[in-house]
Predicted model as a PDB file, atoms N, CA, C, CB and O in Angstrom, pLDDT in the B-factor column:
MODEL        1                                                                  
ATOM      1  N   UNK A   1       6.150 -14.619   5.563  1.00 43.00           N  
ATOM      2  CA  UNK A   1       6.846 -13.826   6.566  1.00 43.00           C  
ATOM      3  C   UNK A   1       5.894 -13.615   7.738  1.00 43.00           C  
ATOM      4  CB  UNK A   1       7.339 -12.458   5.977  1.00 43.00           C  
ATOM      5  O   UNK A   1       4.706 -13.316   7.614  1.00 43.00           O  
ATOM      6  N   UNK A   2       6.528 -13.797   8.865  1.00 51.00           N  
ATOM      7  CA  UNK A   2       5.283 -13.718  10.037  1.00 51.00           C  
ATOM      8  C   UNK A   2       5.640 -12.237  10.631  1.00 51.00           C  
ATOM      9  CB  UNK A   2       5.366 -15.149  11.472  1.00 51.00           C  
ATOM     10  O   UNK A   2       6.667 -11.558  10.660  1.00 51.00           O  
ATOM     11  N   UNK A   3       4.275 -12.061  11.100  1.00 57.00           N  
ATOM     12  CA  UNK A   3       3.860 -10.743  11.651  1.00 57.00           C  
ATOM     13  C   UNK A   3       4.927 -10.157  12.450  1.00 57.00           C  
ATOM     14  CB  UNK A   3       2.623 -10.847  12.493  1.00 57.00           C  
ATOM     15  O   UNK A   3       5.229  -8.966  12.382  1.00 57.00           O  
ATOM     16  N   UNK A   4       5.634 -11.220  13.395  1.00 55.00           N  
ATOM     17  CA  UNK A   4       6.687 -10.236  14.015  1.00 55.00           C  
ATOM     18  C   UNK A   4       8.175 -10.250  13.516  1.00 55.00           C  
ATOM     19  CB  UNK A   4       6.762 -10.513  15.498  1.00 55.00           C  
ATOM     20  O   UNK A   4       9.104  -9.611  14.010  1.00 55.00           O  
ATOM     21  N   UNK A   5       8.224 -11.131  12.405  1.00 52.00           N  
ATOM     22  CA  UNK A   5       9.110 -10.218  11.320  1.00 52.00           C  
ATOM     23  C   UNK A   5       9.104  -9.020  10.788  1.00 52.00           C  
ATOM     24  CB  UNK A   5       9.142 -10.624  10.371  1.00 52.00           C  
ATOM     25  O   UNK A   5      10.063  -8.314  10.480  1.00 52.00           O  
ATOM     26  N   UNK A   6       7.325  -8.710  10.640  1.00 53.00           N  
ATOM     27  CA  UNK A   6       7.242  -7.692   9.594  1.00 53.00           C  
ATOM     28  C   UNK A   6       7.145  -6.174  10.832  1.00 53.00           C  
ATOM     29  CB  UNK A   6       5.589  -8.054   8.346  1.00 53.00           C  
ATOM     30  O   UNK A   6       7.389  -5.067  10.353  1.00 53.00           O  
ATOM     31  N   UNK A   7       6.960  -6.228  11.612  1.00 56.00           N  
ATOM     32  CA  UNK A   7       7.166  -5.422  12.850  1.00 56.00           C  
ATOM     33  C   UNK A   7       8.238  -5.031  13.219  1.00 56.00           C  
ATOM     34  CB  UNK A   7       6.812  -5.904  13.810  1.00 56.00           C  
ATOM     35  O   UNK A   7       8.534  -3.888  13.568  1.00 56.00           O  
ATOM     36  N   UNK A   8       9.147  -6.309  13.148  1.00 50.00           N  
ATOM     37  CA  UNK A   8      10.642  -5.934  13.091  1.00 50.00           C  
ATOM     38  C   UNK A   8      10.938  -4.979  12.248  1.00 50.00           C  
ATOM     39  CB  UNK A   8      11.485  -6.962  12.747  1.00 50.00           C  
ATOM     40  O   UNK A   8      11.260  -3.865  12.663  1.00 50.00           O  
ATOM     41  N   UNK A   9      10.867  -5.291  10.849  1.00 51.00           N  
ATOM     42  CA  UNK A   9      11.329  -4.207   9.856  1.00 51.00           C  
ATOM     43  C   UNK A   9      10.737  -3.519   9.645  1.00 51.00           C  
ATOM     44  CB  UNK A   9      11.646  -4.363   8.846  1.00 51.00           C  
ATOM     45  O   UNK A   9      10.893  -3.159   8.478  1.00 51.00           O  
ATOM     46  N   UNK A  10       9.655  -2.762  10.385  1.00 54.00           N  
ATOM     47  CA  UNK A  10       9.109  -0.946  10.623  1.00 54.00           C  
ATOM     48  C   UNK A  10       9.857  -0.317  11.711  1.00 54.00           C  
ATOM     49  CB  UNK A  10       7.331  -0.706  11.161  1.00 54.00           C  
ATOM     50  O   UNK A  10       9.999  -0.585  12.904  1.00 54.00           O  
ATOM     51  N   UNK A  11      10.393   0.817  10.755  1.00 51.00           N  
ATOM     52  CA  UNK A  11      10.869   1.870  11.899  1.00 51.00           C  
ATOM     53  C   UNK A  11      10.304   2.294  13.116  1.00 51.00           C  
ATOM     54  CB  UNK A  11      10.982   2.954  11.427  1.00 51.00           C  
ATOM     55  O   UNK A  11       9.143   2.652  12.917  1.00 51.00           O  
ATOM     56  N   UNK A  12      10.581   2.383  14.082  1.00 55.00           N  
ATOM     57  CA  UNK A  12       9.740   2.951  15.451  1.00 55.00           C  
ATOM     58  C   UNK A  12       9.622   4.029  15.187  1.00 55.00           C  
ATOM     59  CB  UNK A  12      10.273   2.915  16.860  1.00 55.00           C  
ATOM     60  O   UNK A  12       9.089   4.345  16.250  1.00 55.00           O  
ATOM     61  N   UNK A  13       9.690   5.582  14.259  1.00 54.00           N  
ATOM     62  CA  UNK A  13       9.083   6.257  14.387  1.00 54.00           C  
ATOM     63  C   UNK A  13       8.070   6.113  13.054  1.00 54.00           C  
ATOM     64  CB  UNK A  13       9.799   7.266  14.732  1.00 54.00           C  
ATOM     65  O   UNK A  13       7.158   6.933  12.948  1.00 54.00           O  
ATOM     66  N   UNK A  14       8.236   5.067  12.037  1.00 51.00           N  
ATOM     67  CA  UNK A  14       7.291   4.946  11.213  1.00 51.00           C  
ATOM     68  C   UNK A  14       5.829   4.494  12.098  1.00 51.00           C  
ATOM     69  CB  UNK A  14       7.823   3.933  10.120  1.00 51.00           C  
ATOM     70  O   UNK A  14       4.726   5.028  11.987  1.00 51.00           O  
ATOM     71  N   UNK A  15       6.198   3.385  12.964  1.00 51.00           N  
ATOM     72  CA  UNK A  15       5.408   2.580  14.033  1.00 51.00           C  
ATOM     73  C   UNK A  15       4.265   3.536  14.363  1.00 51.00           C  
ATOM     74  CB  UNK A  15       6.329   2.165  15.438  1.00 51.00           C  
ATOM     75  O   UNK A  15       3.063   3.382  14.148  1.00 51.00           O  
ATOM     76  N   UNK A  16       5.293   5.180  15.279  1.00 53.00           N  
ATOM     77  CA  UNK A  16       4.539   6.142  16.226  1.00 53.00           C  
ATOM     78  C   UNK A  16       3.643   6.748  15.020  1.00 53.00           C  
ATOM     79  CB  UNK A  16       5.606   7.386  17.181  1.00 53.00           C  
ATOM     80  O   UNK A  16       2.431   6.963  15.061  1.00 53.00           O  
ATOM     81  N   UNK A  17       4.354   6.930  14.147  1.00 55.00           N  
ATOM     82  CA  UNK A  17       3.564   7.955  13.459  1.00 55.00           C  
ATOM     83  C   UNK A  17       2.119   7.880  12.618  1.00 55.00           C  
ATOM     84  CB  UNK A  17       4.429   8.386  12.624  1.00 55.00           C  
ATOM     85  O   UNK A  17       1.188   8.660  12.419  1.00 55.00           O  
ATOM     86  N   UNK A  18       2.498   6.311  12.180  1.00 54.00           N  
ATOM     87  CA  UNK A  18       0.947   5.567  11.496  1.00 54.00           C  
ATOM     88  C   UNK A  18       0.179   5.025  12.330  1.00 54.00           C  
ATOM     89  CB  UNK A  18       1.059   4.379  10.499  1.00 54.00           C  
ATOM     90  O   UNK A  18      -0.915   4.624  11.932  1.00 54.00           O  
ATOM     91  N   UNK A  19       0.620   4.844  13.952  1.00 57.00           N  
ATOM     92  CA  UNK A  19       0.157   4.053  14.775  1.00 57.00           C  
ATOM     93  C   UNK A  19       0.197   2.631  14.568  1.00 57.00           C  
ATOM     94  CB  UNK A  19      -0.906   4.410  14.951  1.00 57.00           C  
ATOM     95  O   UNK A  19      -0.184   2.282  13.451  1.00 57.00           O  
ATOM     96  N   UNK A  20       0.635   1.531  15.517  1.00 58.00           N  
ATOM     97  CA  UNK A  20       1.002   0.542  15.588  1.00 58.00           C  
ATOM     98  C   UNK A  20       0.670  -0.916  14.860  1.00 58.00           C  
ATOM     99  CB  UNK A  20       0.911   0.625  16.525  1.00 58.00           C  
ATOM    100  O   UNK A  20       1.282  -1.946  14.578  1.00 58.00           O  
ATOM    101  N   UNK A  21      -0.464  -0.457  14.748  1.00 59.00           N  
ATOM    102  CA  UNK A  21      -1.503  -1.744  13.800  1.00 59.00           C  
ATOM    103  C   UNK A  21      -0.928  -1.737  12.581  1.00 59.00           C  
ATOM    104  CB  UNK A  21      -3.322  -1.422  13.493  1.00 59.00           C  
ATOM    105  O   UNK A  21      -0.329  -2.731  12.168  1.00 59.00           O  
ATOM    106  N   UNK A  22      -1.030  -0.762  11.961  1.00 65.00           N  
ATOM    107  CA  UNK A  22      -1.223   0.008  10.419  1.00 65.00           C  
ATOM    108  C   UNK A  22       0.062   0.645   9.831  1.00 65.00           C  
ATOM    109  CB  UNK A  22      -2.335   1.321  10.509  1.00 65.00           C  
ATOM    110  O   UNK A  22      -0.132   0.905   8.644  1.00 65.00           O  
ATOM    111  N   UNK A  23       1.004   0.905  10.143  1.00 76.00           N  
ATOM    112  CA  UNK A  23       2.429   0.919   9.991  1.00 76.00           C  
ATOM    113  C   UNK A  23       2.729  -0.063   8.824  1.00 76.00           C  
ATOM    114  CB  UNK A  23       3.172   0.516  11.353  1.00 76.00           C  
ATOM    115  O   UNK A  23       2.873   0.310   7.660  1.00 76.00           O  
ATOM    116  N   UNK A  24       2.835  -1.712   9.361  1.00 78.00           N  
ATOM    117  CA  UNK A  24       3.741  -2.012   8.457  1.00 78.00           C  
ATOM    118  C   UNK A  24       2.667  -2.265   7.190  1.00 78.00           C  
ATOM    119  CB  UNK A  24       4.748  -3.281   8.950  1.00 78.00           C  
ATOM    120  O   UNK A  24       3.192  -2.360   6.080  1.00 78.00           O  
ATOM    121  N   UNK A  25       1.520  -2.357   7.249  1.00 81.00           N  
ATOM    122  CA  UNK A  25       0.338  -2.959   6.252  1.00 81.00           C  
ATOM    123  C   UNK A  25       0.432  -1.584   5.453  1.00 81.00           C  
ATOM    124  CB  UNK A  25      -1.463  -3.440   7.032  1.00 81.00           C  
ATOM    125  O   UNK A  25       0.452  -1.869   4.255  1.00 81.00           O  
ATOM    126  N   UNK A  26       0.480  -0.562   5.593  1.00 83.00           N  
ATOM    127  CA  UNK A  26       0.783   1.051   5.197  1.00 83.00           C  
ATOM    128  C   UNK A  26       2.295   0.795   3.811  1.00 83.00           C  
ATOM    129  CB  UNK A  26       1.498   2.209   7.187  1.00 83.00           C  
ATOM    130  O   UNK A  26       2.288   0.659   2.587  1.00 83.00           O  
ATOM    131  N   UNK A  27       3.336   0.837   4.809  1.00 82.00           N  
ATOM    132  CA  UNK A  27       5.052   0.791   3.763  1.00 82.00           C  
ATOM    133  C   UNK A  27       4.382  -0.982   3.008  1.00 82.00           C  
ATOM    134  CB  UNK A  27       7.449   0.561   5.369  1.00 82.00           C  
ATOM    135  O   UNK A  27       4.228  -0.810   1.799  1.00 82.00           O  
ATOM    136  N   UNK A  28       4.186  -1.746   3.220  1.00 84.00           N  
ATOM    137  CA  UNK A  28       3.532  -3.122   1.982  1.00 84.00           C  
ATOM    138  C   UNK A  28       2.606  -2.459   1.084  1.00 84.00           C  
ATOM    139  CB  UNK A  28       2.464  -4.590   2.760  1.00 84.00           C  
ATOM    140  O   UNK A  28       2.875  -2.356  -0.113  1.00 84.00           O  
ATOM    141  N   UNK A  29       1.580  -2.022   1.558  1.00 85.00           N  
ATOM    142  CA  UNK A  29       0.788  -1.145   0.339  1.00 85.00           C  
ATOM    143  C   UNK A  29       1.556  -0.019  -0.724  1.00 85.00           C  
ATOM    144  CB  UNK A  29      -0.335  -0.220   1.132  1.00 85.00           C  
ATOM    145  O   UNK A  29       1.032   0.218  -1.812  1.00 85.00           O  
ATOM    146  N   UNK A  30       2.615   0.534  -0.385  1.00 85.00           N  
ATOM    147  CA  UNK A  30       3.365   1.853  -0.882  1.00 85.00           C  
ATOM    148  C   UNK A  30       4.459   0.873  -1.549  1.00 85.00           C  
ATOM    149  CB  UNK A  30       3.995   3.158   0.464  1.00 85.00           C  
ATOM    150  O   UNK A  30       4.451   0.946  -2.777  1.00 85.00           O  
ATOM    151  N   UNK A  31       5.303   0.062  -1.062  1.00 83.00           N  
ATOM    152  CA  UNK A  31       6.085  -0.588  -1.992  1.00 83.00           C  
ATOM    153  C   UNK A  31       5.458  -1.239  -3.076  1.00 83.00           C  
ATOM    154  CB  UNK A  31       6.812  -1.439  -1.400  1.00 83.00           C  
ATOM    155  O   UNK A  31       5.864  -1.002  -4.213  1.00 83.00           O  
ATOM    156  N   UNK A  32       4.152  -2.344  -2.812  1.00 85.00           N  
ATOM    157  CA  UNK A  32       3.541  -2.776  -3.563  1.00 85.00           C  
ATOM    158  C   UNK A  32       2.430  -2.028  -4.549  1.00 85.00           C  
ATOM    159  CB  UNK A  32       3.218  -3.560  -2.910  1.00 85.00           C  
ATOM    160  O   UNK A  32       1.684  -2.695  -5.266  1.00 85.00           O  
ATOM    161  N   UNK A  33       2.398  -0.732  -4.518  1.00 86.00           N  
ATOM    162  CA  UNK A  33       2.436  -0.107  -5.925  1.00 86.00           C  
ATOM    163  C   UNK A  33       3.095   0.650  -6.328  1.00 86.00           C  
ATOM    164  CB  UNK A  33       1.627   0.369  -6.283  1.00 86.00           C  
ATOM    165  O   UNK A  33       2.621   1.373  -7.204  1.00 86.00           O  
ATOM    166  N   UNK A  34       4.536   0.872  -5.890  1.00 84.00           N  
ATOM    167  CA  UNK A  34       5.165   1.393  -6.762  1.00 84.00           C  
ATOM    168  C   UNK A  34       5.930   0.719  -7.369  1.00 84.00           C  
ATOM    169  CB  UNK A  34       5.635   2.220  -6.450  1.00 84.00           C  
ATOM    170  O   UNK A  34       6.775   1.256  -8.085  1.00 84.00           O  
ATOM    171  N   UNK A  35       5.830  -0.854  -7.231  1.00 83.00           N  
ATOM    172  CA  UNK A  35       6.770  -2.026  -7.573  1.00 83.00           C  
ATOM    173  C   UNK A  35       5.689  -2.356  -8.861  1.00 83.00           C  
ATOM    174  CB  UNK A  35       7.074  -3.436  -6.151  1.00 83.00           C  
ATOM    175  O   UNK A  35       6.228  -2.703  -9.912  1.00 83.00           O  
ATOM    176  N   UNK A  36       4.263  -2.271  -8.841  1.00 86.00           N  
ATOM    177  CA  UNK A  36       3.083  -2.548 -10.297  1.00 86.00           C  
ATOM    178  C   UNK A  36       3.152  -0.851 -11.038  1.00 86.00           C  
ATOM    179  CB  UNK A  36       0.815  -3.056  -9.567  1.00 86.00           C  
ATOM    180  O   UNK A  36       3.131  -1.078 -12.247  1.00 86.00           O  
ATOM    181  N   UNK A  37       3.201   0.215 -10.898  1.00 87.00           N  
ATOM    182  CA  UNK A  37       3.716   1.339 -11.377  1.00 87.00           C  
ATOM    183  C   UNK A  37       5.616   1.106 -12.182  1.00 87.00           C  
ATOM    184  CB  UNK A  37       3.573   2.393  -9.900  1.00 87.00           C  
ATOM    185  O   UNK A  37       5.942   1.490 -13.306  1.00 87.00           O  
ATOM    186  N   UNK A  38       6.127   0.706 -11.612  1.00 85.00           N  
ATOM    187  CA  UNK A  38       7.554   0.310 -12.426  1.00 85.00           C  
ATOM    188  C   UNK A  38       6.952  -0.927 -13.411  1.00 85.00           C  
ATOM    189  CB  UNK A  38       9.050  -0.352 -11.189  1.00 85.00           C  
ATOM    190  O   UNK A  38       6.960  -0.780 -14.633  1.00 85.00           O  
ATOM    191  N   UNK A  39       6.526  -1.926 -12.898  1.00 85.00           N  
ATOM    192  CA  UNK A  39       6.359  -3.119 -13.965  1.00 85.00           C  
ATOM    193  C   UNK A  39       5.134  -2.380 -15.385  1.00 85.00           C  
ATOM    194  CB  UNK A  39       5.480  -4.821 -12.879  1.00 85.00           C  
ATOM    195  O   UNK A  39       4.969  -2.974 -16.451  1.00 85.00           O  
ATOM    196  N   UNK A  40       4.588  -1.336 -15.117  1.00 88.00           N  
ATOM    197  CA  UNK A  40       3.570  -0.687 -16.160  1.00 88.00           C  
ATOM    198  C   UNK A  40       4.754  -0.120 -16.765  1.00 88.00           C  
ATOM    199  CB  UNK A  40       2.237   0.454 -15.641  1.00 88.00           C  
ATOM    200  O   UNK A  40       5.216  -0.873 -17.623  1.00 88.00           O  
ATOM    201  N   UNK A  41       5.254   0.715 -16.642  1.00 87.00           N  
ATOM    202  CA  UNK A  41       6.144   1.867 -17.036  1.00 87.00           C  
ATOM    203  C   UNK A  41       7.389   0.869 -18.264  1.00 87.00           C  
ATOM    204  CB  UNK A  41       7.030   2.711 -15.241  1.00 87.00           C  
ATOM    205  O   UNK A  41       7.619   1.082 -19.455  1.00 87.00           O  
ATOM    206  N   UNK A  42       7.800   0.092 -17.584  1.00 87.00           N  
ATOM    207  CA  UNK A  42       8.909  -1.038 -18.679  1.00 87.00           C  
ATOM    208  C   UNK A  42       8.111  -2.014 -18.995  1.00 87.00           C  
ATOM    209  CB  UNK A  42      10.385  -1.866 -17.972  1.00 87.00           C  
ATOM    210  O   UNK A  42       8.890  -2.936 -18.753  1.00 87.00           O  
ATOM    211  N   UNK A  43       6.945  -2.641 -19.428  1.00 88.00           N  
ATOM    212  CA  UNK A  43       5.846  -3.092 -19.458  1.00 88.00           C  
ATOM    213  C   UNK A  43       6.419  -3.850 -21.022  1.00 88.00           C  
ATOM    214  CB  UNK A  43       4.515  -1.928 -19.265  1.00 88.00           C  
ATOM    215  O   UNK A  43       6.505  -5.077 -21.083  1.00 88.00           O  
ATOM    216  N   UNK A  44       6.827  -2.858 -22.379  1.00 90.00           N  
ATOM    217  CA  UNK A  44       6.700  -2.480 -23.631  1.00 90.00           C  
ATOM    218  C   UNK A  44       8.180  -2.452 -23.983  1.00 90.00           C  
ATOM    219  CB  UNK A  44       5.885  -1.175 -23.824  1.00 90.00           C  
ATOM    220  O   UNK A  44       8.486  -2.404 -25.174  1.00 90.00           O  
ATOM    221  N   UNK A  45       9.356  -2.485 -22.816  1.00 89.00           N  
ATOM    222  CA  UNK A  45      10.746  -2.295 -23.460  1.00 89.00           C  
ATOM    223  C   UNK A  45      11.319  -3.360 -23.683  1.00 89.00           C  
ATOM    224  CB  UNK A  45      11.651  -1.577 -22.779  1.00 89.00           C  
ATOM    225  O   UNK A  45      11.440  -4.321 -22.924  1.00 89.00           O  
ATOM    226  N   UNK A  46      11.851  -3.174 -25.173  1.00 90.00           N  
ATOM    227  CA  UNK A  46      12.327  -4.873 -25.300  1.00 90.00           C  
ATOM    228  C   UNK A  46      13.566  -5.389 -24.252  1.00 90.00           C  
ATOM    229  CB  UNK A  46      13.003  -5.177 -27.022  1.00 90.00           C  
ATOM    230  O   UNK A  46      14.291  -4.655 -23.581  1.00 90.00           O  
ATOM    231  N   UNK A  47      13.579  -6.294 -24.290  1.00 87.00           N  
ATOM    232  CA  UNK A  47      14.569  -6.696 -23.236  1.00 87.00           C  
ATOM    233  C   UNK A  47      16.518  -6.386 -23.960  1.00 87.00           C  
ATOM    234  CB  UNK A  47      14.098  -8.707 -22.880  1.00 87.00           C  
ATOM    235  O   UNK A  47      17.524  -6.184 -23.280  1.00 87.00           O  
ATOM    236  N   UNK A  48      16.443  -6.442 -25.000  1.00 90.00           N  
ATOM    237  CA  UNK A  48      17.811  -6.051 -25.334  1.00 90.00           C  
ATOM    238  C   UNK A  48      17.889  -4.758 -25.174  1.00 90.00           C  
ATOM    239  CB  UNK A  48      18.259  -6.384 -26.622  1.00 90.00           C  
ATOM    240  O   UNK A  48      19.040  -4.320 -25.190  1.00 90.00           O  
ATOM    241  N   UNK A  49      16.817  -3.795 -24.984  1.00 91.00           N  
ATOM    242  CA  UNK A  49      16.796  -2.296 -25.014  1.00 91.00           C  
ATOM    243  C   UNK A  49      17.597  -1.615 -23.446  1.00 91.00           C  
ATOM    244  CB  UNK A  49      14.970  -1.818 -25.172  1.00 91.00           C  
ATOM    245  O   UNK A  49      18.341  -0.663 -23.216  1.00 91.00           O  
ATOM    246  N   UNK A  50      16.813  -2.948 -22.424  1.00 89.00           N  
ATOM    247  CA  UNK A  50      17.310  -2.388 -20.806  1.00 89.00           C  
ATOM    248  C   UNK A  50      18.299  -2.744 -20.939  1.00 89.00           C  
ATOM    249  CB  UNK A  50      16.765  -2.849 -19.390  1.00 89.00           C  
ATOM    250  O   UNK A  50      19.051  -2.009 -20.299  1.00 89.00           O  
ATOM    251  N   UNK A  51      18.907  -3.623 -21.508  1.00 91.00           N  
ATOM    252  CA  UNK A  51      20.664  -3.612 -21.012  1.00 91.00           C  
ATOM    253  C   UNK A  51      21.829  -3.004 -22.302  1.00 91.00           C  
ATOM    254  CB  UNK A  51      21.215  -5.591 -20.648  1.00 91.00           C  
ATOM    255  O   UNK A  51      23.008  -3.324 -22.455  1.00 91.00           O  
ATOM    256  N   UNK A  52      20.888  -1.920 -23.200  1.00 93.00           N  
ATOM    257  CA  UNK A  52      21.571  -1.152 -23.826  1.00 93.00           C  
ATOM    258  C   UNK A  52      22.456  -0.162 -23.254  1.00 93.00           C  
ATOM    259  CB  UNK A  52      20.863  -0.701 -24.491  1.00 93.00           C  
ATOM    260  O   UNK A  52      22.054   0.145 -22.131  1.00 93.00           O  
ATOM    261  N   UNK A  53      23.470   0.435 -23.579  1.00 92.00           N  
ATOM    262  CA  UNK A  53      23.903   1.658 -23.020  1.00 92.00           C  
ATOM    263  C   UNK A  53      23.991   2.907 -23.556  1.00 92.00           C  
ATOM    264  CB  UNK A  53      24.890   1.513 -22.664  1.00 92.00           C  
ATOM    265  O   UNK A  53      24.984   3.131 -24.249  1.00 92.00           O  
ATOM    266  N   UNK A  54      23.188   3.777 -23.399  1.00 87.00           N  
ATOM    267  CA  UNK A  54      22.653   4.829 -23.866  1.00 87.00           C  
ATOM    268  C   UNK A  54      23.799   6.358 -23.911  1.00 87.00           C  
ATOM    269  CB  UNK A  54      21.340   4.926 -22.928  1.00 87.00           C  
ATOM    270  O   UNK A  54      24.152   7.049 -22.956  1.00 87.00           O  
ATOM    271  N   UNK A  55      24.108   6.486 -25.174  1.00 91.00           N  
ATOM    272  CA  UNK A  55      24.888   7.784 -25.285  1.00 91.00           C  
ATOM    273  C   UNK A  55      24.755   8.791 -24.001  1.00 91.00           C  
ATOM    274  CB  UNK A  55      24.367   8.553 -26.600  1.00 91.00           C  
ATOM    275  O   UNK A  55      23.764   9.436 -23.661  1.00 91.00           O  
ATOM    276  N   UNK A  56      26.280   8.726 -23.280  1.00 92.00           N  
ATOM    277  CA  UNK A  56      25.975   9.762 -22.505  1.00 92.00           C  
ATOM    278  C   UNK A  56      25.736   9.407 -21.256  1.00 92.00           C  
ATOM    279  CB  UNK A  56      25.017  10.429 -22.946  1.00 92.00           C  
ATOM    280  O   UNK A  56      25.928  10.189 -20.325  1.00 92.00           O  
ATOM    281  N   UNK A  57      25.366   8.396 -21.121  1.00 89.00           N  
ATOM    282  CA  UNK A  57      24.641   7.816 -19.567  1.00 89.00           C  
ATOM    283  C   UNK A  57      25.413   6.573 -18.889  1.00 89.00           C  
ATOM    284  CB  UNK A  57      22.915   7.174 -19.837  1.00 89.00           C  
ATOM    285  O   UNK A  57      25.603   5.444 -19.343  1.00 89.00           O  
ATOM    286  N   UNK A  58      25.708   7.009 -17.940  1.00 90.00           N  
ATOM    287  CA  UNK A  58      26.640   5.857 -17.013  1.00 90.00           C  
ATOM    288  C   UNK A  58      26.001   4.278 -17.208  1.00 90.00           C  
ATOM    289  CB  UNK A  58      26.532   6.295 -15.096  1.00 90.00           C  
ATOM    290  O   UNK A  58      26.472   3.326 -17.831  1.00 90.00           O  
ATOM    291  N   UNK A  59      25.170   4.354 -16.690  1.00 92.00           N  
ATOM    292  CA  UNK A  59      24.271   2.866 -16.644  1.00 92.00           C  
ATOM    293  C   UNK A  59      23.146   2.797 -17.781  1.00 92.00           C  
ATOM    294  CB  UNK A  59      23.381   2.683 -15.062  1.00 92.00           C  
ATOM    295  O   UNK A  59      22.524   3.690 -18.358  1.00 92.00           O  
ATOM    296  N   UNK A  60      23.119   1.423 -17.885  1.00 91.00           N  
ATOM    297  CA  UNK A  60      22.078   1.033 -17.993  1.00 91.00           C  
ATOM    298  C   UNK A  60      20.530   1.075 -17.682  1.00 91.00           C  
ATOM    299  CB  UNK A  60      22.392   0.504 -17.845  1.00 91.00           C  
ATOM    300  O   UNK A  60      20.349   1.392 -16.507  1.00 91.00           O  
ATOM    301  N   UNK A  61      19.250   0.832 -18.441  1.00 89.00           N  
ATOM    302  CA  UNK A  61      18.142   0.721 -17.576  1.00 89.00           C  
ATOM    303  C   UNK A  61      17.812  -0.397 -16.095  1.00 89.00           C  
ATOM    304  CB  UNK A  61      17.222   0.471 -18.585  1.00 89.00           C  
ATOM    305  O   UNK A  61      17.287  -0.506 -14.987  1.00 89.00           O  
ATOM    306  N   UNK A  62      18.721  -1.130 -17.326  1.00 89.00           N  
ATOM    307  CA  UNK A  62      18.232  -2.419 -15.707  1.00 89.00           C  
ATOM    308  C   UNK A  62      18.998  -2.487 -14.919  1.00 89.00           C  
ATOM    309  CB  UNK A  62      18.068  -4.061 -15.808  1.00 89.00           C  
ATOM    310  O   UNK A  62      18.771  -3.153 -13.909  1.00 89.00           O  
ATOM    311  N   UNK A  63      20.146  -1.842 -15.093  1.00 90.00           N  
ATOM    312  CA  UNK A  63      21.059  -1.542 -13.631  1.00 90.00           C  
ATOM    313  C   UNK A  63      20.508  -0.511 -13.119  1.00 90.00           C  
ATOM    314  CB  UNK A  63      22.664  -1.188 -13.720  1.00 90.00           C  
ATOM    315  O   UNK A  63      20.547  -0.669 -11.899  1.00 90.00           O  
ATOM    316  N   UNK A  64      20.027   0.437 -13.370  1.00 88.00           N  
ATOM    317  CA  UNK A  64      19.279   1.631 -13.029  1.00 88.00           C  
ATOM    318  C   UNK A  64      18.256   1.109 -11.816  1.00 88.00           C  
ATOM    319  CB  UNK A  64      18.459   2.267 -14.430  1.00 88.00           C  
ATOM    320  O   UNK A  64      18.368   1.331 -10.610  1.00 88.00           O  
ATOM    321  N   UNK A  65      16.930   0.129 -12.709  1.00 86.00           N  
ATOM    322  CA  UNK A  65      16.386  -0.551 -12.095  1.00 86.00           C  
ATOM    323  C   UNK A  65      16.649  -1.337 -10.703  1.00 86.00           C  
ATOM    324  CB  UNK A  65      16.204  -1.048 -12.854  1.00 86.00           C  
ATOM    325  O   UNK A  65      16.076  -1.343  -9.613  1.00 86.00           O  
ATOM    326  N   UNK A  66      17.609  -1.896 -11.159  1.00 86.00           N  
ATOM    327  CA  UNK A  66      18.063  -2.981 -10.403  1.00 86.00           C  
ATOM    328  C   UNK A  66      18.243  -1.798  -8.688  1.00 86.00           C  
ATOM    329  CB  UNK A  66      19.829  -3.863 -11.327  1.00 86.00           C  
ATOM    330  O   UNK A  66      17.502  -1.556  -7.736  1.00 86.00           O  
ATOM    331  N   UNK A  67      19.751  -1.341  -9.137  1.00 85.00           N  
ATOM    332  CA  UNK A  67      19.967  -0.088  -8.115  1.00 85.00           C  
ATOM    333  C   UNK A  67      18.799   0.507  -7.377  1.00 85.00           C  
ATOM    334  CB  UNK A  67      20.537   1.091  -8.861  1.00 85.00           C  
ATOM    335  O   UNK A  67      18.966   0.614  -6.162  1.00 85.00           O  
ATOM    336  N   UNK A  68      17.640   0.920  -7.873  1.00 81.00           N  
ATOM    337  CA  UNK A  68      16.359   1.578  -7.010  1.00 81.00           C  
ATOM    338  C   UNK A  68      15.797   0.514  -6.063  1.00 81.00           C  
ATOM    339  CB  UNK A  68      15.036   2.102  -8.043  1.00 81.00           C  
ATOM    340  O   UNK A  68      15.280   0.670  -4.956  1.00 81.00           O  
ATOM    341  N   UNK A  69      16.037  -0.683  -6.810  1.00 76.00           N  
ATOM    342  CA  UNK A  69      15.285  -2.173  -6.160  1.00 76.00           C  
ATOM    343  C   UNK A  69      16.015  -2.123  -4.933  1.00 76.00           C  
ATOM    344  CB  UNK A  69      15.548  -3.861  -7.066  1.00 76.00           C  
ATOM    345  O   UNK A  69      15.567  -1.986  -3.795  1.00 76.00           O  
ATOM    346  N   UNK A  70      16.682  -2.196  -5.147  1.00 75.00           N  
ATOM    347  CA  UNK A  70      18.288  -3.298  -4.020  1.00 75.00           C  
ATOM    348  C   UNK A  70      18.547  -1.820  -2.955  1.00 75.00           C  
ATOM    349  CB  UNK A  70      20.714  -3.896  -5.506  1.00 75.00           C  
ATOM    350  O   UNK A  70      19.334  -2.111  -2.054  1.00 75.00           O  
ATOM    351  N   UNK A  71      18.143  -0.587  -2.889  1.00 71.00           N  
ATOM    352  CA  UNK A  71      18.540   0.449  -1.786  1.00 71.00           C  
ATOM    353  C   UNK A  71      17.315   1.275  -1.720  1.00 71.00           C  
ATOM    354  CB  UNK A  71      19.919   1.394  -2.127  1.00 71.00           C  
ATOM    355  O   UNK A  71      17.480   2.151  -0.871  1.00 71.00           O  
ATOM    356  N   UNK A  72      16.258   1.337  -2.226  1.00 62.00           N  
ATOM    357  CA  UNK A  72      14.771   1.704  -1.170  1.00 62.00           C  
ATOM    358  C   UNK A  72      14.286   0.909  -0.552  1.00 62.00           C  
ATOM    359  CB  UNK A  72      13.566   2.106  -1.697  1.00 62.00           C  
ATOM    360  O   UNK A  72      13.303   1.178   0.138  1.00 62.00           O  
TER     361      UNK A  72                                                      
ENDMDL                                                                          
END                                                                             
């Protein structure tokens, strides 16, 4: 992805507020550990377990998952 892609997709007041350089290298660092923080956390769940459906609970884990992925 080139640089003025990734400029593109920072908010202008994310831009003002981290200052211009450091903005988008800032939201890549913050997605990219909370994307190795999720892969620790389900690290250990068997895979028939995430697409169980759990008494009580609308969804699934990996639709759960999926859902946080696909709208932050």
């Amino acid at each position: 992805v080139s640089q003025t892609t990734l400029d593109m997709l920072a908010l202008p007041s994310t831009r003002k507020r981290l200052g211009e350089g450091r903005s988008m290298e800032t939201i890549l660092h913050s997605f990219g550990y909370s994307l190795q923080f999720l892969r620790d956390q389900v690290a250990d769940v068997k895979e028939e377990a995430m697409t169980a459906m759990p008494e009580g609970v609308a969804n699934h884990p990996a639709w759960t998952i999926g859902h946080l992925v696909f709208t932050c």
